[in-house]
N, C-alpha and C positions, 0 to 999 in steps of 0.2 A: 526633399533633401537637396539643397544643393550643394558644389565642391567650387571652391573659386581655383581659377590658373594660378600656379606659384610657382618659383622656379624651388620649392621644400615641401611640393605635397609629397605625404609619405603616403600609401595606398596597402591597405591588405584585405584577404582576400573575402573577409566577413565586412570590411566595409564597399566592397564591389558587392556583395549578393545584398547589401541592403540596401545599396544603391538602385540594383537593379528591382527588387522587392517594392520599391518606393512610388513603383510606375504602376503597380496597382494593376496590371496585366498582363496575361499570359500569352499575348499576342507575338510571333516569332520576332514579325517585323520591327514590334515597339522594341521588343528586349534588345535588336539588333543594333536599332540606332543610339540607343543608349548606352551599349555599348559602344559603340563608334566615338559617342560623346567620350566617355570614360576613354578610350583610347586615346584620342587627342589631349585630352588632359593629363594623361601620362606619361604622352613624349614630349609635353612642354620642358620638363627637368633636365630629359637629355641634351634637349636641342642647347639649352641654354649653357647647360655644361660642355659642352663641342665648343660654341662660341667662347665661354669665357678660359676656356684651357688655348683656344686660339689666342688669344688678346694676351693670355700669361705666359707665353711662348712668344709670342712677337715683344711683350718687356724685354724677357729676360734673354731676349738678342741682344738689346742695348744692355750690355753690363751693368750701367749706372740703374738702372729702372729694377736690375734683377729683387731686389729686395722686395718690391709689389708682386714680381711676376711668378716667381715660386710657389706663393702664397695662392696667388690667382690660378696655379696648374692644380693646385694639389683640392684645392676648395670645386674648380671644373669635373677632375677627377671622381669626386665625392658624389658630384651632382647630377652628372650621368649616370653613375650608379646607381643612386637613387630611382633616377628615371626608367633605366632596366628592369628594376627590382619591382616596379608600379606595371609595367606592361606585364610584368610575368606573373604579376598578383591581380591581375584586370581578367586573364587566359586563363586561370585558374580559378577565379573566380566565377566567372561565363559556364568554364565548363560544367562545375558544379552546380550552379543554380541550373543550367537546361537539361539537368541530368537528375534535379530535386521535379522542375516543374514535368517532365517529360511521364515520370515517377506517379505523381499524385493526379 
């Protein structure tokens, strides 16, 4: 399974244990770095929304630009959120699958 970097992956938490499921091993350490992986893939969104809510606040300093830059806060806004809602679907998901493998 792979996940490409986007600044609109959406992430929940049956596609993180299948993520993790994919690795084919109950090894702490695989499951960890795979995790790690999923995790960096998950604050791609935010970082990008930080930046693009920056750049839509520096528009909409210049009055004339505001028409781009509201648009630009509200879609950064959006996309941080996004990126939250993936870390916390990544932590949720972790914990349940080492808590299914620990299990069986």
């Amino acid at each position: 399974m792979q996940i490409e970097r986007s600044p609109f992956l959406k992430l929940d938490k049956s596609s993180v244990i299948g993520y993790l499921k994919s690795t084919g091993s109950r090894d702490p350490d695989i499951i960890h770095t795979q995790k790690a992986n999923l995790v960096s893939l998950a604050k791609f969104p935010k970082y990008v929304g930080v930046y693009v809510m920056v750049l839509g606040a520096m528009l909409t300093i210049t009055i004339l630009m505001s028409f781009i830059g509201i648009p630009m806060l509200i879609l950064g806004w959006w996309m941080r959120g996004r990126g939250v809602k993936n870390l916390k679907a990544v932590e949720e998901g972790y914990s349940e699958f080492t808590s299914l493998a620990r299990a069986a």
